[in-house]
matplotlib code that plots the C-alpha trace (Angstrom):
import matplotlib.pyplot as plt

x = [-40.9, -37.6, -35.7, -33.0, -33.7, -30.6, -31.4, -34.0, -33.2, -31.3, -31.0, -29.8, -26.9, -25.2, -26.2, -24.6, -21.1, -21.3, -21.7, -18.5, -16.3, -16.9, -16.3, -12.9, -12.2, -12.7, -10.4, -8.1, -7.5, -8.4, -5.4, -3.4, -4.3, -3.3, 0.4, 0.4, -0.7, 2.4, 4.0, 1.3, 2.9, 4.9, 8.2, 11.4, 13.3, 16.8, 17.9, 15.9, 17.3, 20.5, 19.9, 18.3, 21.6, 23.9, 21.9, 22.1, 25.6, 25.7, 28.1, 30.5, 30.7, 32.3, 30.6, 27.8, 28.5, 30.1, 26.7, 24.6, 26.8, 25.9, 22.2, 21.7, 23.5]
y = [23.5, 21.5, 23.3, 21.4, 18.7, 16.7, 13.5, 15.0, 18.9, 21.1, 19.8, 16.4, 18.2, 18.3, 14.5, 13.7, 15.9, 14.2, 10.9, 11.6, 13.1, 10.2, 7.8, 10.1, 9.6, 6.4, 4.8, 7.2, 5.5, 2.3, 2.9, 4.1, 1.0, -1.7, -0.2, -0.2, -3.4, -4.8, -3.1, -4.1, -7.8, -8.8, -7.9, -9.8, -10.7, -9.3, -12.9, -13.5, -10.8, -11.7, -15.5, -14.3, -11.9, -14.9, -17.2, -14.5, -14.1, -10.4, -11.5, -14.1, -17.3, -15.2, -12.1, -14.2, -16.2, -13.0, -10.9, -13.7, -14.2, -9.9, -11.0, -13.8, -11.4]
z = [-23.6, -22.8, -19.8, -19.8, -17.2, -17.2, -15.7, -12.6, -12.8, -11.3, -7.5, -9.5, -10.9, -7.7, -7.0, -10.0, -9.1, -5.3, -6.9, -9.2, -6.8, -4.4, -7.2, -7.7, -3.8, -3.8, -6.3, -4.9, -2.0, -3.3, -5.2, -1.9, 0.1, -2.6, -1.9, 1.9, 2.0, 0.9, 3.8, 6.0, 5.6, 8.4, 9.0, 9.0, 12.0, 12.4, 12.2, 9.2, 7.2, 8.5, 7.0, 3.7, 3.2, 3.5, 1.7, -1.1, -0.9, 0.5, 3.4, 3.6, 6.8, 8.9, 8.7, 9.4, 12.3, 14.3, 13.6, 14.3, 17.7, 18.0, 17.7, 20.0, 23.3]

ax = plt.figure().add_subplot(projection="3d")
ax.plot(x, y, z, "-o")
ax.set_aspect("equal")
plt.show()
């Protein structure tokens, strides 16, 4: 007679659903930790973001030198 032994019976069963769900949690925050990572890099200076704006044309000379003159008091 067959009674249905799926892979080790019926304690497996619930091997089998701990093994998916932790499979589930898992790439779960696999997934999560591949996006904090990004922010996990390390942060810009003040003065750095203050460089990279004018370098990209966000503010002009002045604006510049008079917040850079605000940063190094």
């Amino acid at each position: 007679m067959h009674d249905f032994n799926f892979f080790g019976g019926g304690w497996m069963m619930f091997v089998w659903w701990f093994l998916i769900i932790a499979l589930v949690v898992f790439a779960i925050r696999a997934v999560m930790n591949s996006g904090q990572s990004s922010h996990s890099q390390r942060k810009e200076t003040p003065m750095e973001i203050l460089k990279r704006r004018y370098a990209e044309g966000e503010i002009d000379e002045e604006e510049f030198k008079r917040r850079k003159q605000e940063l190094q008091k």
